[in-house]
N, CA, C and O atoms as CSV, one atom per row, in Angstrom:
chain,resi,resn,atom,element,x,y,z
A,1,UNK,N,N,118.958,135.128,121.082
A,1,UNK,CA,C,117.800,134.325,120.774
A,1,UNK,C,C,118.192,133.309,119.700
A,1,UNK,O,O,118.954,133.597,118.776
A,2,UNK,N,N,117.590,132.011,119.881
A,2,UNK,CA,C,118.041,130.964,119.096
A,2,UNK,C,C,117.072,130.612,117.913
A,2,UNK,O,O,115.882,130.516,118.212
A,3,UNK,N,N,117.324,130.470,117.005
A,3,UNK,CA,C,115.748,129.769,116.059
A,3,UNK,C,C,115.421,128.028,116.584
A,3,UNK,O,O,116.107,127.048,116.874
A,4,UNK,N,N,114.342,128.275,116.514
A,4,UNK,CA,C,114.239,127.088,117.004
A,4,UNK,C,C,113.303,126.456,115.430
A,4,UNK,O,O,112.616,127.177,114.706
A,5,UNK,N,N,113.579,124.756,115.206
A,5,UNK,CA,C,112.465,124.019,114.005
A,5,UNK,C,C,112.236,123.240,114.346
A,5,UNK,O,O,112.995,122.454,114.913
A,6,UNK,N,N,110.764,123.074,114.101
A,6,UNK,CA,C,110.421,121.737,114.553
A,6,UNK,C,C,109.582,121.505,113.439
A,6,UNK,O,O,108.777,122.363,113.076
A,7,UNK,N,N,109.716,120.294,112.800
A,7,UNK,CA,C,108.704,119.623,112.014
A,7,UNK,C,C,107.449,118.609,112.123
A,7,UNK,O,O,107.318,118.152,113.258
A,8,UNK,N,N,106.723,118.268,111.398
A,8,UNK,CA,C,105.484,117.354,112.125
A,8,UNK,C,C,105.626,116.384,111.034
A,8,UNK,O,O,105.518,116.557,109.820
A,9,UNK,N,N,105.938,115.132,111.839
A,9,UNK,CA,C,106.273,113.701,110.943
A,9,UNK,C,C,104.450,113.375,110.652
A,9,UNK,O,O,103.338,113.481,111.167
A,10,UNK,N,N,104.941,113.066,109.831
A,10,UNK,CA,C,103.886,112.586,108.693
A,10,UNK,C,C,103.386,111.399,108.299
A,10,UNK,O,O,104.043,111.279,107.264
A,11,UNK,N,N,102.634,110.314,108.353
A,11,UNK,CA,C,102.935,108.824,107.154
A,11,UNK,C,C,102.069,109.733,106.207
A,11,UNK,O,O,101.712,110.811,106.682
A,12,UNK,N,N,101.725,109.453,105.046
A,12,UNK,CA,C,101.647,109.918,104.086
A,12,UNK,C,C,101.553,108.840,102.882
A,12,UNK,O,O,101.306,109.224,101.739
A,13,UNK,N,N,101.743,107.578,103.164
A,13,UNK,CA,C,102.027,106.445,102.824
A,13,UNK,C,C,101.128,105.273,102.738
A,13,UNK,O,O,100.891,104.838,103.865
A,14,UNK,N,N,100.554,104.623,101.808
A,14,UNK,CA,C,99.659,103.782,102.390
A,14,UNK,C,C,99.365,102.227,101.346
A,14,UNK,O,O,99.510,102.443,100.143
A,15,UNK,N,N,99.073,101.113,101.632
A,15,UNK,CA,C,99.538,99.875,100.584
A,15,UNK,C,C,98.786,100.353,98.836
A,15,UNK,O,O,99.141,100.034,97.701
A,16,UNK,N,N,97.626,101.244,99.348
A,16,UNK,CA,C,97.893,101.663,97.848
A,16,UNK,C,C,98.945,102.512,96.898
A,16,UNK,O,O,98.891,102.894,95.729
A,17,UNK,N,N,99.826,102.613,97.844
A,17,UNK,CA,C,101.200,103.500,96.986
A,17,UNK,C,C,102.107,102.291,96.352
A,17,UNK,O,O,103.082,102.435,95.614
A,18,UNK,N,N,101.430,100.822,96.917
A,18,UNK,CA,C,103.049,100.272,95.966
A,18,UNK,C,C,103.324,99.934,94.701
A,18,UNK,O,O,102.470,99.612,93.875
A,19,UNK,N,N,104.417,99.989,94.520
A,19,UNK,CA,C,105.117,100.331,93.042
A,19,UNK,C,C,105.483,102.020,93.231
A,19,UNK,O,O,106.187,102.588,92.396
A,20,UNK,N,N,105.210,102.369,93.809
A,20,UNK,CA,C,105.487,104.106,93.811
A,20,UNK,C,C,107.010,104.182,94.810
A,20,UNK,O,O,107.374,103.456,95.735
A,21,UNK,N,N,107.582,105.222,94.253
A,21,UNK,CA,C,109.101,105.660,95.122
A,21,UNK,C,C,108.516,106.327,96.471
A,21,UNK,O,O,107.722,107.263,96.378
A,22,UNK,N,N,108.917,105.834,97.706
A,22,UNK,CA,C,108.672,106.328,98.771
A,22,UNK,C,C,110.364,106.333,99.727
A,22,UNK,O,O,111.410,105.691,99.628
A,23,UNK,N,N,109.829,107.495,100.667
A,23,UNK,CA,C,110.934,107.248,101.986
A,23,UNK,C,C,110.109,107.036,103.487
A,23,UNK,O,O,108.976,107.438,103.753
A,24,UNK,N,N,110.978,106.332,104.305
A,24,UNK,CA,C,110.058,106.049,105.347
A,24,UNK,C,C,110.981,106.697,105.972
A,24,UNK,O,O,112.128,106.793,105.536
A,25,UNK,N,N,110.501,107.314,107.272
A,25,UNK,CA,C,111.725,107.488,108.507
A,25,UNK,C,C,111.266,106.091,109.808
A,25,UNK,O,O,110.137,105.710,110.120
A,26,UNK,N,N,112.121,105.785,110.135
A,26,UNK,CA,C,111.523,104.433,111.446
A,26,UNK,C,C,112.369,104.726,112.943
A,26,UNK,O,O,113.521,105.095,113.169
A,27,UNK,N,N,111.457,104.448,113.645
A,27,UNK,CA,C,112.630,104.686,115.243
A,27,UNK,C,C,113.432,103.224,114.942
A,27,UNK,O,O,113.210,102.336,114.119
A,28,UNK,N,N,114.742,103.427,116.272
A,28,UNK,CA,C,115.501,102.550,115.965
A,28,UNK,C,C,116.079,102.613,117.058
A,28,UNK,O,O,116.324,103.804,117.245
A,29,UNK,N,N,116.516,101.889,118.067
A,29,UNK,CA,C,117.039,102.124,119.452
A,29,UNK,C,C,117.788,102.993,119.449
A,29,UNK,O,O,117.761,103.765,120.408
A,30,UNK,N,N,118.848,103.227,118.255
A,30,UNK,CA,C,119.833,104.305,117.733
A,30,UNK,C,C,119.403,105.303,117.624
A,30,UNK,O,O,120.230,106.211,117.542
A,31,UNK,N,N,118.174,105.621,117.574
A,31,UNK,CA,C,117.645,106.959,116.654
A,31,UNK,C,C,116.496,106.446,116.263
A,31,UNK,O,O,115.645,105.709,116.761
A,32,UNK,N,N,116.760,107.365,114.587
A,32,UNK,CA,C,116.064,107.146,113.594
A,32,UNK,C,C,116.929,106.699,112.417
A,32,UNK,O,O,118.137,106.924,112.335
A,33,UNK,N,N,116.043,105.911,111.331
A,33,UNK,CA,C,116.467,105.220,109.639
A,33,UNK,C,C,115.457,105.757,108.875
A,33,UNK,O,O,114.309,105.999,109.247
A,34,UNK,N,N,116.060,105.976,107.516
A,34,UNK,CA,C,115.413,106.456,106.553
A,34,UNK,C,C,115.984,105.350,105.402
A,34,UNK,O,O,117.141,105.147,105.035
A,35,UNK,N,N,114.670,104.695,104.964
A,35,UNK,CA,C,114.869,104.066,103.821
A,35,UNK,C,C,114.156,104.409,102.816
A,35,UNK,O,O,112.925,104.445,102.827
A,36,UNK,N,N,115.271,104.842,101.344
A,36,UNK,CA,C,114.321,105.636,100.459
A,36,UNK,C,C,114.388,104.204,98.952
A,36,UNK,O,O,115.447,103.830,98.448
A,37,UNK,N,N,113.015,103.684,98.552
A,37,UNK,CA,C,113.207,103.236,97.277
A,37,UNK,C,C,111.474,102.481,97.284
A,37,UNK,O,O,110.578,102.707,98.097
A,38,UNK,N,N,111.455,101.824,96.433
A,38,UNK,CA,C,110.034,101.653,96.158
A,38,UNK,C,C,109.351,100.336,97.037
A,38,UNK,O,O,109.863,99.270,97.379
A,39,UNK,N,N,107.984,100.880,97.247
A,39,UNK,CA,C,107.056,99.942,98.359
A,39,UNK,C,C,106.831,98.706,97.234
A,39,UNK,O,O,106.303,98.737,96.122
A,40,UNK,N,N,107.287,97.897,97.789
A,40,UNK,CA,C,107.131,96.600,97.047
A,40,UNK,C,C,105.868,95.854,97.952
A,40,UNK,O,O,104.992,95.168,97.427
A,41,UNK,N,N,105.947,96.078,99.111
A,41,UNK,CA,C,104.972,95.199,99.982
A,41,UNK,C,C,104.199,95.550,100.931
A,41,UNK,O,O,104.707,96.483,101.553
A,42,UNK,N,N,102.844,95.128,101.482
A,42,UNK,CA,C,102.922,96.057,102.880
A,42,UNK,C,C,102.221,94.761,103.050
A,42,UNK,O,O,101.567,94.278,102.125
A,43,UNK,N,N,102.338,94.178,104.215
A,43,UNK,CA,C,101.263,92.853,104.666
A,43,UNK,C,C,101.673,92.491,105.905
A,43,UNK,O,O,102.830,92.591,106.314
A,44,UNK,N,N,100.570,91.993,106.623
A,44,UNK,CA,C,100.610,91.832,108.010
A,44,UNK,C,C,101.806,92.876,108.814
A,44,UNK,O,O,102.948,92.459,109.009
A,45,UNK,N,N,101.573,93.617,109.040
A,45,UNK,CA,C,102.435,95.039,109.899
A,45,UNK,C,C,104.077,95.046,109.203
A,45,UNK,O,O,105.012,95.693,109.676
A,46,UNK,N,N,104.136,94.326,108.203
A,46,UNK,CA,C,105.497,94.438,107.515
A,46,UNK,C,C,105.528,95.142,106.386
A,46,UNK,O,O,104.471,94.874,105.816
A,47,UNK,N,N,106.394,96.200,105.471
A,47,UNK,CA,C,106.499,96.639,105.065
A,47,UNK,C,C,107.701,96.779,104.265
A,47,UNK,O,O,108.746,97.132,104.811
A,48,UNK,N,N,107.635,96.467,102.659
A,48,UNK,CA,C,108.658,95.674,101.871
A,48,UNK,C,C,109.453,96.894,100.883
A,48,UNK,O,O,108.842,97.423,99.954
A,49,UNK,N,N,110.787,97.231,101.196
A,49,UNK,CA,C,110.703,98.733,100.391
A,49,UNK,C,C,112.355,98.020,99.368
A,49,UNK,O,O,113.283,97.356,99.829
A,50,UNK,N,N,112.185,98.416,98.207
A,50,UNK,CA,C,113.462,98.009,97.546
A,50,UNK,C,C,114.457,98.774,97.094
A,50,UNK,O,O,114.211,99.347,96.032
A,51,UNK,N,N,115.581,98.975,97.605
A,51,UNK,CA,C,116.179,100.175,97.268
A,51,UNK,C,C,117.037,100.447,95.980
A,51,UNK,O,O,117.311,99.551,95.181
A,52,UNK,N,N,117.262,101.174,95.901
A,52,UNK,CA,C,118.242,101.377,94.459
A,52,UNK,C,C,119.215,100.334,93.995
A,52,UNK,O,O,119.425,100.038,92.818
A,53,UNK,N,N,119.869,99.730,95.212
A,53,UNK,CA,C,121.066,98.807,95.069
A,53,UNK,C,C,120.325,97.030,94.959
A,53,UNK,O,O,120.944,95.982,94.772
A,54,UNK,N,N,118.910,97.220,95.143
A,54,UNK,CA,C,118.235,95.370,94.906
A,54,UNK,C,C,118.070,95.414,96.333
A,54,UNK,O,O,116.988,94.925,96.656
A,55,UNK,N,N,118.974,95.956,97.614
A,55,UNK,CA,C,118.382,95.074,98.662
A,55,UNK,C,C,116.850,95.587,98.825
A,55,UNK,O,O,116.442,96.664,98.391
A,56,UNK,N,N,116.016,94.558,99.577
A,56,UNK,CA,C,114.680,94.660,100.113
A,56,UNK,C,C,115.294,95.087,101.408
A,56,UNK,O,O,116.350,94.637,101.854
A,57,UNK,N,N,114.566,95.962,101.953
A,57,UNK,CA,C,114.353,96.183,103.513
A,57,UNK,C,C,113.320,95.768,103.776
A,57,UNK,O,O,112.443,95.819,102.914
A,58,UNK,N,N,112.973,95.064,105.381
A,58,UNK,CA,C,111.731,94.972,105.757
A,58,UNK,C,C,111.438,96.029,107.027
A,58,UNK,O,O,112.366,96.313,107.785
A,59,UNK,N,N,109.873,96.694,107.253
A,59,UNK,CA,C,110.261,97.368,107.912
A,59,UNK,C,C,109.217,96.903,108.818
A,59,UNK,O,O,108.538,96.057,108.236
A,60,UNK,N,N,108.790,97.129,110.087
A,60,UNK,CA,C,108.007,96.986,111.095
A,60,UNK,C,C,107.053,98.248,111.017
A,60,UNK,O,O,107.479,99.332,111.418
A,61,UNK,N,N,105.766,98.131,110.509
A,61,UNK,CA,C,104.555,99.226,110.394
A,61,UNK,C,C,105.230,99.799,111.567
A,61,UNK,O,O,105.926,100.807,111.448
A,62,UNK,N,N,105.052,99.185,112.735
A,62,UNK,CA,C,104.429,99.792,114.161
A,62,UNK,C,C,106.005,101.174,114.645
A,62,UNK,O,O,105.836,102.129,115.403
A,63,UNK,N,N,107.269,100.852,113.982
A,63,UNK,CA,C,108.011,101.397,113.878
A,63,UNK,C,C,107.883,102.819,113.186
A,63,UNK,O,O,108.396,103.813,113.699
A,64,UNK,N,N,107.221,102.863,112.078
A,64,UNK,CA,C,107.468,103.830,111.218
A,64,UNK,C,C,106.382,105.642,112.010
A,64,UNK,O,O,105.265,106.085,112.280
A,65,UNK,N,N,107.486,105.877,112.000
A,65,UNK,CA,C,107.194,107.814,113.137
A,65,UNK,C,C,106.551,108.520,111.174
A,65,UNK,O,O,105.365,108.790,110.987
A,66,UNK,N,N,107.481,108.648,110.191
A,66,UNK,CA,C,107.287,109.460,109.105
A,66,UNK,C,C,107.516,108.702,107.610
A,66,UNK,O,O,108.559,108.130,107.293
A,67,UNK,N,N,106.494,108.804,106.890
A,67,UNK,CA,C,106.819,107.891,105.415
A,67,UNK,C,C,105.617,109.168,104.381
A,67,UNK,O,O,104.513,109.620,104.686
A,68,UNK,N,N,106.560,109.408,103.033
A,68,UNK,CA,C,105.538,109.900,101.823
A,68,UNK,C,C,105.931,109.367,100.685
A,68,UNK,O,O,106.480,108.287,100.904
A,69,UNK,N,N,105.890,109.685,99.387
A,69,UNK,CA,C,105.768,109.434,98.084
A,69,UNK,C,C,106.800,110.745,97.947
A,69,UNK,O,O,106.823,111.796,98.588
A,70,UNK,N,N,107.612,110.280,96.896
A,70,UNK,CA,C,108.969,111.148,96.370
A,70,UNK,C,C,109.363,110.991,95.036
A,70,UNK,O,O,109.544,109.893,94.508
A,71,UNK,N,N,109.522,112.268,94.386
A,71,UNK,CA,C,109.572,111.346,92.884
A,71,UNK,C,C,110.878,110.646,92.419
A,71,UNK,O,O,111.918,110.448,93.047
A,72,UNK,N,N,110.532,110.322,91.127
A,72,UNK,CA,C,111.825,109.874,90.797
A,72,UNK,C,C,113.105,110.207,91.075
A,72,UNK,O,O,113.108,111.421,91.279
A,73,UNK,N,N,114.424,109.669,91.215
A,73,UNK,CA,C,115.525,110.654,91.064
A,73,UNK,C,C,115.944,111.079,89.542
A,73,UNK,O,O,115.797,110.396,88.529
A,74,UNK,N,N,116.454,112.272,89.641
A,74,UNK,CA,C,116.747,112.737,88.030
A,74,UNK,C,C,117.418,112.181,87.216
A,74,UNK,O,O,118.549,112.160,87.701
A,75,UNK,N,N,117.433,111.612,86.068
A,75,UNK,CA,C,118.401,110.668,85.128
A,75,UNK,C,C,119.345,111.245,84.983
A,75,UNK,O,O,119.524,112.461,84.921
A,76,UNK,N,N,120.414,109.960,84.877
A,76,UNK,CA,C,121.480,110.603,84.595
A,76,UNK,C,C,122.114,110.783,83.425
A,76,UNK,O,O,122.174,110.043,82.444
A,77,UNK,N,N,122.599,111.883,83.636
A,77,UNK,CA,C,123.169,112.211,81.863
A,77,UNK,C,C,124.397,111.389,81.850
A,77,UNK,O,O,125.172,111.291,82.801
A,78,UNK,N,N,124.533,110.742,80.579
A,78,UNK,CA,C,125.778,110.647,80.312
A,78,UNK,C,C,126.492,110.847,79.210
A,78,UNK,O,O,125.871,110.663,78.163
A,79,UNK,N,N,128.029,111.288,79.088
A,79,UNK,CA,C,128.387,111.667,78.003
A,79,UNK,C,C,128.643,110.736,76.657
A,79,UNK,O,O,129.225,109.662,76.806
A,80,UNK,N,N,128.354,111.011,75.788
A,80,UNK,CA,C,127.731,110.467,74.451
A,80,UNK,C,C,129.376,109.739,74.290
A,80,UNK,O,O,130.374,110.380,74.618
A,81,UNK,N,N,129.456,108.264,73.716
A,81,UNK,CA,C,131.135,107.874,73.115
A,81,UNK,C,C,131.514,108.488,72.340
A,81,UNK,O,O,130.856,109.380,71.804
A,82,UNK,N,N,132.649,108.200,72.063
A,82,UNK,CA,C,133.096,109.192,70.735
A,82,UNK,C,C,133.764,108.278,69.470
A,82,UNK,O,O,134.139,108.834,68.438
């Protein structure tokens, strides 16, 4: 007997979250994409997310299968100069 998982995609997401850290999942002829960094935009079925590195992604509403709110990532420590 095999385990079987299945999960239930979610949006969770909505233009009052922006400025907040989100991940979206989106279909993609390939699959699926997951873009994780903050909703900068949502207007006319586009959806403006900025990721850690500056790029903007744009995403296509009608695309997006799963998107929520995620918190920060944890700071990083670093070691003190000497």
């Amino acid at each position: 007997m095999t385990a079987r998982f299945a999960g239930r995609l979610v949006i969770a997401v909505t233009p009052s979250d922006i400025g907040r850290r989100v991940t979206i999942r989106r279909a993609d002829p390939d699959g699926f994409r997951d873009t994780v960094g903050v909703l900068t935009s949502w207007d006319r079925g586009v959806i403006g997310v900025r990721k850690r590195d500056g790029t903007l992604v744009e995403i296509a509403e009608s695309s997006v299968v799963a998107a929520k709110v995620v918190p920060d990532p944890p700071a990083v420590n670093r070691p003190a100069s000497r």
